[in-house]
Structures are given as structure tokens and as C-alpha cells.
C-alpha positions in Angstrom: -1.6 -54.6 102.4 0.6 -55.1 105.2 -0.9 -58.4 106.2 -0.3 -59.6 102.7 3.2 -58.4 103.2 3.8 -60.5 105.8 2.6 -63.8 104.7 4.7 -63.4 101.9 7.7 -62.9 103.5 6.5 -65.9 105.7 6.0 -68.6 102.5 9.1 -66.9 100.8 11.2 -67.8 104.6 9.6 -71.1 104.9 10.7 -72.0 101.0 14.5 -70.9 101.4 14.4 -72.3 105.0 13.9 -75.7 103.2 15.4 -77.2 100.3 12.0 -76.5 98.3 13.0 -73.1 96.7 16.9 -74.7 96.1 15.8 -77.7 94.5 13.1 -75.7 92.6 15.5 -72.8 91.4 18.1 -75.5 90.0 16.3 -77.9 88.3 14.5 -75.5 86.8 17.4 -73.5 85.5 18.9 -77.1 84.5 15.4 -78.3 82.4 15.3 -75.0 80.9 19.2 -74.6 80.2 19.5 -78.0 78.7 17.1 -77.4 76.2 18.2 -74.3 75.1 21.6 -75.2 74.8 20.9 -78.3 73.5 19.0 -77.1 70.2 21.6 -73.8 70.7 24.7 -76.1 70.0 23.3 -79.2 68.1 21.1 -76.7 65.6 23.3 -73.9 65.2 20.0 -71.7 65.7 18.0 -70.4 68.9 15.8 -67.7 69.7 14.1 -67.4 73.1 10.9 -68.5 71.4 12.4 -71.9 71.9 12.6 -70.9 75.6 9.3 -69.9 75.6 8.0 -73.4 74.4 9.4 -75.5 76.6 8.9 -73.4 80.1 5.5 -73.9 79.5 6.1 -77.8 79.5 8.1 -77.4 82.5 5.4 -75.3 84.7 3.1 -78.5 84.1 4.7 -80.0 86.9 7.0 -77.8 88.6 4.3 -75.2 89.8 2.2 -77.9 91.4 4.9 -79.2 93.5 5.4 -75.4 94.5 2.3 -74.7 95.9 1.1 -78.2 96.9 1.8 -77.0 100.4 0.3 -73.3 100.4 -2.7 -73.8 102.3 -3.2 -77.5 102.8 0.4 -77.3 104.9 -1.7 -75.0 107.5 -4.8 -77.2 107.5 -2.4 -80.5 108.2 -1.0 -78.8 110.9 -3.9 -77.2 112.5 -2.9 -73.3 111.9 -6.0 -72.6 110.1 -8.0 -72.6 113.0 -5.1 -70.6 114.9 -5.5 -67.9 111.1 -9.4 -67.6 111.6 -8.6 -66.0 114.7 -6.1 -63.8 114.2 -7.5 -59.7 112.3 -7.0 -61.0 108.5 -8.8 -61.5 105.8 -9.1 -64.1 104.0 -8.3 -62.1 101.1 -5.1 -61.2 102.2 -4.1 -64.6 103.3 -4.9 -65.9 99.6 -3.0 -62.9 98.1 0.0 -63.8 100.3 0.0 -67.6 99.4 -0.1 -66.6 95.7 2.2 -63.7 95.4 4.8 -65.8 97.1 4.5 -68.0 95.0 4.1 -66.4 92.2 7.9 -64.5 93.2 9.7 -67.8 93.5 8.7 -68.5 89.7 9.8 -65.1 89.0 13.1 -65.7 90.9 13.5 -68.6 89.0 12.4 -67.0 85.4 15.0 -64.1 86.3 17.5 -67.0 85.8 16.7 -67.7 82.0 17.7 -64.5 81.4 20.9 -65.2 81.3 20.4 -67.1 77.6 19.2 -63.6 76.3 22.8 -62.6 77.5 24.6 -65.5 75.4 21.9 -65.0 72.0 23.2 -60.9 72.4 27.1 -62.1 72.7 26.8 -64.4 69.7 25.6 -61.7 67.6 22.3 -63.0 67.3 19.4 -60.8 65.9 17.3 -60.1 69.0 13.9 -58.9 68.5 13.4 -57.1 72.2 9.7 -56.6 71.4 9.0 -60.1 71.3 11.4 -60.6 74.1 9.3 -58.5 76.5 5.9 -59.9 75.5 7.4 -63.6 75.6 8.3 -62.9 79.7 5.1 -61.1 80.1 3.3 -64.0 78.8 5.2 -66.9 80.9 5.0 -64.9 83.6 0.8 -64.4 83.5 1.0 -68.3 82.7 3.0 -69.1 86.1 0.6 -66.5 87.8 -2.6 -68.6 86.3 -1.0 -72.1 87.4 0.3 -70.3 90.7 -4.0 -69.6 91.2 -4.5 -73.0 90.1 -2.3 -74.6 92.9 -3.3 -72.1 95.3 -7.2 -73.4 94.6 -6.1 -77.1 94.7 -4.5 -76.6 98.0 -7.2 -75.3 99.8 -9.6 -78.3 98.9 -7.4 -80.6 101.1 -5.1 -81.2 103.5 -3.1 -83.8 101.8 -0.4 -82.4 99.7 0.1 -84.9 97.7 -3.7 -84.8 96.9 -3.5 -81.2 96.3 -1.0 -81.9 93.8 -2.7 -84.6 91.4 -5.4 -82.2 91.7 -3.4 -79.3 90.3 -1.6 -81.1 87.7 -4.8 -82.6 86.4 -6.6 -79.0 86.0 -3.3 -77.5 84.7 -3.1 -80.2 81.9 -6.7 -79.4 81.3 -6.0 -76.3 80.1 -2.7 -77.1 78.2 -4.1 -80.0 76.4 -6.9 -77.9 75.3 -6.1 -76.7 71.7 -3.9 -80.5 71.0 -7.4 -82.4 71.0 -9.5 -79.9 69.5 -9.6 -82.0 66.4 -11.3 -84.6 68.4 -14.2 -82.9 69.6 -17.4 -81.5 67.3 -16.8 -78.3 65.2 -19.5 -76.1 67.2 -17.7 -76.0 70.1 -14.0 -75.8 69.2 -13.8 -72.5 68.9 -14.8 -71.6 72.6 -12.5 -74.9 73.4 -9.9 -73.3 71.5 -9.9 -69.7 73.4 -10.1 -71.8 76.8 -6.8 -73.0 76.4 -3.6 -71.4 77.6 -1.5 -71.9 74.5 -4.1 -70.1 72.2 -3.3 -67.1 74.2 0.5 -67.2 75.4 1.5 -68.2 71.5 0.2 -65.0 69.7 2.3 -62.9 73.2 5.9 -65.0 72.2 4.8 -63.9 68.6 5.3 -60.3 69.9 1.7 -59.5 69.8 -0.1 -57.8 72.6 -3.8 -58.3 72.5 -6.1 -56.7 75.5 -8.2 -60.1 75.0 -5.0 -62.3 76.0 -4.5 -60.0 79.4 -8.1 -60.2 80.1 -8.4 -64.2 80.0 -5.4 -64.6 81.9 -6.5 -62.2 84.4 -10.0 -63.6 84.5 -8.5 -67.6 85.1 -6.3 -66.0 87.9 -9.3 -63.9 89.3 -11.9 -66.7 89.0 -9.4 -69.6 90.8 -8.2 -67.3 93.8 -12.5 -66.0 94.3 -13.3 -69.9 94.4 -10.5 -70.2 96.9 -11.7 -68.0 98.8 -15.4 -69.8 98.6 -13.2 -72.9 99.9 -12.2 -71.0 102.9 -15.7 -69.8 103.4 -17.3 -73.1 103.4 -15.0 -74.0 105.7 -15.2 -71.4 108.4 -19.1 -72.0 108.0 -18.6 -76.1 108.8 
């Protein structure tokens, strides 16, 4: 635990010690922001389910270019070799990469929150149920994507490679349930629960189902085990 500590107060350092976390934190309040307010004040009517739609678009992108650099940084540079001799595991170096990662989109989801603020202040009906499940989702959504990139980095040390590849798994998943109407009946069902919208659209609804947590749970468990296997191979080549 304490070895996962300290990588993560090493990635989180390294992110505010550059202008990665900066330009992260305020474009990303920007995107959001602008399309809030922008069906907010053009509409006349908002609900953070409309923020809830379009961080999802905005992860596509922005949580690739987050963790691009995780683990392929420290193969580029030579520090793996300098890791695999130092007393940790490999489990808690993945944990580390993640969870720092995973707290920067945190840090920069704690920032929306300031449009729940403006809905309550206009007298707008909030439903705080569907509020809480909305965050929960969007956060297990950056945590899966935060896996994703964590995976993609540790196949390469170009990050620029490990990007394309995370963006191009990520929009897997997203773009699974907008072509299901393309593929045969017998299998759109299983493509259907594969996707991440099936399952973060029934938590902005308000509804908490065990079977959401599980398959976001399982995509974070089964991308952080296979990096792991990356590291493995690695140490045995």
C-alpha cells in the first residue's frame, strides 16, 4: 500500500510539474462548461443528464492523452529496468499509474460540480438520486478508460502509439450499441451489454443495478491483469 502511495504522489507531481494536469483541468472544464451553458442559456432547460452525455464524448479523447505517458514514459527513458530492481510489485506499480490517473479525472470532474451549484440557484428541480448515480457512473467510466490507457501504455514505448491504441479500444466500446443495427440479431444482445453506454445510461437514469458495477469492475479488472501480463512478458524477454 505504501508503495502504491508513492507512485501516486510521483505521477500526480510529475502531472502538475508540467503543463499536462493545467491544460487537462481547463479544457476540460471549458468543453464541458460550454456545453452546458450553451443548451442552459440558448434552451432555457438543463439538467446534469446533459452533463452526463457529453463527458462521456469528452473522455474519448481526453483520457488517452492522460495516460499516454504512464508507463511507456518509463520504458522511453530506461527506468523500467531501474523499477524491476527496486522491492515492488508490479501490482503496485500498475495500481499507482492508474489511481493517479484516475484522481486527475476526479480533480477535474470535482470541477463540474459547480453547474449543480448554478441548476440549485435557479431554482431548478434537482433530483439528487440521479445526481449521485450520474457521478458514480462517469466516474467508473474514467476509471475503465483510465485501465484502458494504462494497458495501451505498457504495450509500447512510443506515446503517441500508446495513444492511437487507446483511443481506438475506447471508441470500441463507445461505438458499440450505435452499430448494433448493423450486425446479425444473434449477437446484438451480448454486443449490446459490451458497450459502455448500455451500462452508464440506465446509472444517469438514477438506477443502480449490481450488473452495471460488476461490468465496469470486470473491464477495469480484466485491462489492469493484462497489463500486468505485458510487464510479465517483458521481464521474461
Amino acid at each position: 500500500m505504501n508503495n502504491i502511495k508513492i507512485i501516486i504522489k510521483k505521477e500526480l507531481k510529475s502531472y502538475f510539474n508540467s503543463p499536462m494536469a493545467y491544460i487537462f483541468l481547463i479544457v476540460f472544464a471549458i468543453t464541458n462548461g460550454y456545453f452546458f451553458t450553451n443548451t442552459f442559456f440558448l434552451v432555457n432547460q438543463s439538467d446534469m443528464r446533459i452533463l452526463f452525455n457529453i463527458i462521456p464524448l469528452v473522455y474519448l479523447f481526453f483520457i488517452p492523452a492522460i495516460t499516454m505517458s504512464l508507463i511507456a514514459r518509463e520504458k522511453n527513458s530506461g527506468t523500467m529496468e531501474v523499477m524491476s530492481t527496486l522491492p515492488i510489485k508490479d501490482s503496485d506499480f500498475i495500481l499507482g499509474k492508474f489511481f493517479s490517473a484516475l484522481l486527475l479525472i476526479v480533480i477535474g470532474l470535482s470541477i463540474t460540480i459547480i453547474h449543480l451549484f448554478t441548476l440549485i440557484n435557479v431554482g431548478t428541480n434537482i433530483d439528487y438520486g440521479s445526481v449521485f448515480t450520474g457521478y458514480l457512473g462517469i466516474i467508473l467510466l474514467g476509471a475503465v478508460y483510465a485501465s484502458i490507457g494504462t494497458f495501451a501504455s505498457s504495450v509500447t514505448d512510443n506515446q503517441v502509439i500508446s495513444f492511437i491504441i487507446s483511443v481506438f479500444i475506447v471508441l470500441t466500446f463507445f461505438l458499440m450499441d450505435k452499430v448494433i443495427y448493423f450486425i446479425p440479431s444473434s449477437i446484438q444482445g451480448i454486443i449490446q451489454f459490451l458497450s459502455v453506454d448500455f451500462h452508464l445510461s440506465n446509472m444517469s437514469r438514477g438506477v443502480i443495478d449490481t450488473r452495471n458495477i460488476i461490468y465496469f469492475i470486470s473491464l477495469i479488472y480484466f485491462f489492469l491483469s493484462m497489463t500486468a501480463r505485458v510487464l510479465e512478458m517483458r521481464k521474461w524477454k
